[in-house]
C-alpha positions, 0 to 999 in steps of 0.5 A, a space after each residue: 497211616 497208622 502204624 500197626 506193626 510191632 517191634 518184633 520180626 518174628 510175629 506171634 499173630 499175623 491178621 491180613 485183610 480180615 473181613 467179617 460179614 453177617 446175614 442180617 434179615 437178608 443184609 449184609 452187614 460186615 462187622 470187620 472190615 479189612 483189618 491188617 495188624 501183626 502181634 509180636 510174640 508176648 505183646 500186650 495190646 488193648 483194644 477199645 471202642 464203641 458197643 457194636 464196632 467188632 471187637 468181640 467179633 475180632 476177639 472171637 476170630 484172633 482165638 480160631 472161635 469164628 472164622 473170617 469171610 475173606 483174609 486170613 489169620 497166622 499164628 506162629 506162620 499157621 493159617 488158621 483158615 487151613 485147619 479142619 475143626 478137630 485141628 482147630 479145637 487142639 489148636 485152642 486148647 493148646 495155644 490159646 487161654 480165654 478170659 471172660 466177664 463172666 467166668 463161666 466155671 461149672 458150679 460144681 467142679 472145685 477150683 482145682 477141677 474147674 482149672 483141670 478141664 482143658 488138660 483133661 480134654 488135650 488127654 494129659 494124664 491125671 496126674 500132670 493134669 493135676 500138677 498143672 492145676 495146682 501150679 496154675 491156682 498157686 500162681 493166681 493166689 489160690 492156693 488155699 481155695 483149691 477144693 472150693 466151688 465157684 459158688 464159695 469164692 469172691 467174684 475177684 477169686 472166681 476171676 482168678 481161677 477163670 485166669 488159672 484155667 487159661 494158663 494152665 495149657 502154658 498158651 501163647 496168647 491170652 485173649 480176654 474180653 471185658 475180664 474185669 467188667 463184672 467187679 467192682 474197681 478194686 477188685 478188677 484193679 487186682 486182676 489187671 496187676 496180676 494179669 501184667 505181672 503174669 505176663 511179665 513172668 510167663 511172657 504170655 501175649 495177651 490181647 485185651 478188649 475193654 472199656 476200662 480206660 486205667 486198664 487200657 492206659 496201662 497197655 503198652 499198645 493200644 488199638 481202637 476199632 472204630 466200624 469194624 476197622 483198626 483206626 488207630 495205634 493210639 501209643 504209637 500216635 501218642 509218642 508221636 505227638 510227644 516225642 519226649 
């Protein structure tokens, strides 16, 4: 059996027994199916596999953006399942940071303004929404590209300040798919190192879907999603294999 348990006793994520079914033309078709997995709080885990195996799906669970058809899903001992929409729409916005492949700014918002968007909507005031933005920008190199819109800035930069706008809640767990498909290999190298050393500075859990092998290769835990389950802990069946 694989094992799928992180060191920490305290887990961040506690996933138990999720299933994800579809109606597809009158079939059923089930995207995930039966997954058990624990992460510790600031983790960093890679998820790999095949076009069309769920992780997307999972991502979008794991981040309260869907919800599962059977099991259930704890953050910080929280079952998410047992939250109405307004709860869960401040339980995104406060505890989760989303990055994408495509950055998804508004065109036209500057940087600081694209950053300040989820502070804005949790009603922090204009002032500390702006203080965090700032923070938020200097943190990812962008401190001279605050008042530049999406369309001024370099897709690495756009990335970054996609990443700044997912930090700038302070969240516990950074989710992000593909988040460095859509650039070129040294730019995208770029913002995996940023991605580390953030979550070595903030402790940040982050959980990663790509088909990047470096990226994955670099993940101190690495998952594979085989047909809708997780088939593997590939770290742990590495050491096990080499114990050296």
């Amino acid at each position: 059996m694989p094992n799928l348990q992180p060191s920490s006793q305290a887990p961040l994520v506690r996933v138990e027994g999720l299933t994800k079914e579809f109606d597809h033309g009158g079939r059923c078709l089930t995207v995930l199916n039966g997954i058990d997995l624990t992460i510790g709080q600031g983790e960093m885990l890679s998820v790999v596999g095949m076009s069309g195996a769920g992780k997307s799906t999972f991502l979008h669970i794991l981040g309260a953006l869907d919800m599962p058809t059977t099991g259930s899903v704890h953050f910080d001992g929280q079952n998410l399942k047992t939250m109405g929409s307004s709860e869960l729409a401040a339980f995104r916005n406060r505890s989760i940071g989303f990055v994408f492949q495509f950055h998804h700014l508004l065109p036209e918002f500057t940087a600081l303004e694209n950053v300040m968007m989820p502070t804005l909507i949790s009603r922090i005031s204009a002032k500390l929404a702006e203080e965090r933005a700032r923070e938020s920008l200097e943190v990812v190199g962008l401190k001279e590209r605050m008042t530049h819109r999406p369309g001024e800035l370099s897709g690495g930069e756009q990335q970054r300040v996609a990443l700044a706008r997912a930090l700038v809640m302070r969240p516990k767990l950074l989710l992000a798919d593909e988040p460095t498909g859509n650039l070129d290999s040294h730019t995208g190298d770029a913002i995996h190192d940023l991605v580390f050393r953030l979550n070595e500075e903030f402790k940040i859990g982050m959980l990663v879907v790509t088909h990047n092998k470096a990226l994955a290769g670099r993940m101190p835990r690495q998952l594979r999603m085989v047909d809708g389950r997780v088939q593997d802990d590939i770290s742990t069946a590495s050491k096990e294999a080499d114990p050296s």
